[in-house]
N, C-alpha and C positions, 0 to 999 in steps of 0.2 A: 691577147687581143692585138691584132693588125691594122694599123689605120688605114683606111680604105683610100681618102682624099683630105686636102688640106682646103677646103671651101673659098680660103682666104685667099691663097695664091692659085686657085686655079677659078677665080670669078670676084678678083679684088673689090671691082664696081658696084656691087649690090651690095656684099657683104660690108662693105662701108656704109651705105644705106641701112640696111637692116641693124647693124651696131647702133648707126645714130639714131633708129627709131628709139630702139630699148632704151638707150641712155635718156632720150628726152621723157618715155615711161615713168622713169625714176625720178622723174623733175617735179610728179603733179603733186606733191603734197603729203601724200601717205607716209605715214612712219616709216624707218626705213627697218625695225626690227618685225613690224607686221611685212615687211616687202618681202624678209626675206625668210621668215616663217613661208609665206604662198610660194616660195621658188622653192624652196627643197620640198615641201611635203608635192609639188607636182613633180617634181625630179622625182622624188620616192616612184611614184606612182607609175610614170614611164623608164623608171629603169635608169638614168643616165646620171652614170658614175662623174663624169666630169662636171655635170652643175652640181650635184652635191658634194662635190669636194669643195668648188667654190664658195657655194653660199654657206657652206655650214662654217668654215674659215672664215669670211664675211661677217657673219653670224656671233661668232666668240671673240674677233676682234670689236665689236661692237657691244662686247658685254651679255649675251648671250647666254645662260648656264647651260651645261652638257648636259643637267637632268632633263631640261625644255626640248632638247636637241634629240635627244636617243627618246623620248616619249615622243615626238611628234605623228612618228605612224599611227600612233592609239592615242590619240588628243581626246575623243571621246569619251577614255578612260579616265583620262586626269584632270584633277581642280588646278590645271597649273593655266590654265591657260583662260584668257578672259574671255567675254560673250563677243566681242568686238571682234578676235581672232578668232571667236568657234565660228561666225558667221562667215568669214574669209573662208576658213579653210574646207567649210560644206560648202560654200560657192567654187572652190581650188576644185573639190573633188569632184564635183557637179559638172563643171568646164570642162577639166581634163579628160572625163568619162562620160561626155557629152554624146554618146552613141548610147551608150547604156542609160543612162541616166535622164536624158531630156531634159534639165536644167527644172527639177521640181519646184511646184509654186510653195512648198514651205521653205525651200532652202533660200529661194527668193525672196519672200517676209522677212525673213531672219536675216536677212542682207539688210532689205529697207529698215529695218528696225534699228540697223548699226551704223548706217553707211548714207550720205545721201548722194542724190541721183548724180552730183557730178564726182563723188566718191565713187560708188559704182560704177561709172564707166571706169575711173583711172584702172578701180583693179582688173575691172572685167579684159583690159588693155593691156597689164602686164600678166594676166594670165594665160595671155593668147604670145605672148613676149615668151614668157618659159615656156609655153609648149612647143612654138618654134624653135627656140634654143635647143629643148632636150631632141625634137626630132635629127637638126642638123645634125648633135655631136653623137647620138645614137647612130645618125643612119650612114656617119662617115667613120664611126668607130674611131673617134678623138678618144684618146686617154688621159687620163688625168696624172699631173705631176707625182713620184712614186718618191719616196726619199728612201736612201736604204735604209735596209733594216739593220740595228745596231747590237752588238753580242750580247747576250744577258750577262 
């Protein structure tokens, strides 16, 4: 992987802006282990190895288990996760796949059921935050930190 452009030094003034949005994002209240469940399962989803490096780091620094982590593409499948996060992450998936998808009125019930309406914007906010994110570092082919690899 070649990185195309560095966003940051070649348009410092927005991306200072767009940074500060996301951060103020992360301000509204929301748990920060539901934040960061919705950022890697939509990283999952568009591909971009550099936010799931972050969030899943993020993630286990904050007490996270690796079974939560490595299940999360098949949530569906698993009792691990609560009705609170199953509604986020069928809204994650809803959003991100919002071409496909059109934002269904069950997957929206199942939001109001969990979330209230000023809960709902915040995620609906940082889900539009990671989609952003994963496009930039997707579409400048940012890489994600590599540690070597060490001899068995």
């Amino acid at each position: 992987m070649t990185p195309r452009l560095n966003p940051f030094a070649a348009a410092p003034a927005p991306m200072q802006k767009w940074l500060d949005f996301g951060k103020g994002i992360l301000q509204t209240g929301l748990e920060e282990s539901l934040m960061e469940l919705v950022e890697i399962r939509a990283s999952q989803i568009n591909g971009c190895a550099v936010c799931l490096h972050m969030h899943t780091a993020a993630a286990r620094k904050r007490g996270e288990s690796e079974e939560r982590l490595y299940l999360l593409d098949a949530w569906r499948e698993s009792p691990l996760y609560s009705a609170r996060e199953r509604a986020a992450l069928a809204w994650t998936e809803a959003l991100t796949l919002v071409s496909e998808t059109h934002a269904p009125d069950e997957t929206y019930q199942a939001l109001q059921a969990q979330f209230t309406p000023e809960e709902q914007v915040a995620l609906t906010l940082l889900i539009v935050t990671i989609n952003g994110w994963n496009r930039i570092q997707v579409g400048f082919r940012a890489v994600h930190p590599v540690k070597k690899r060490e001899a068995a």
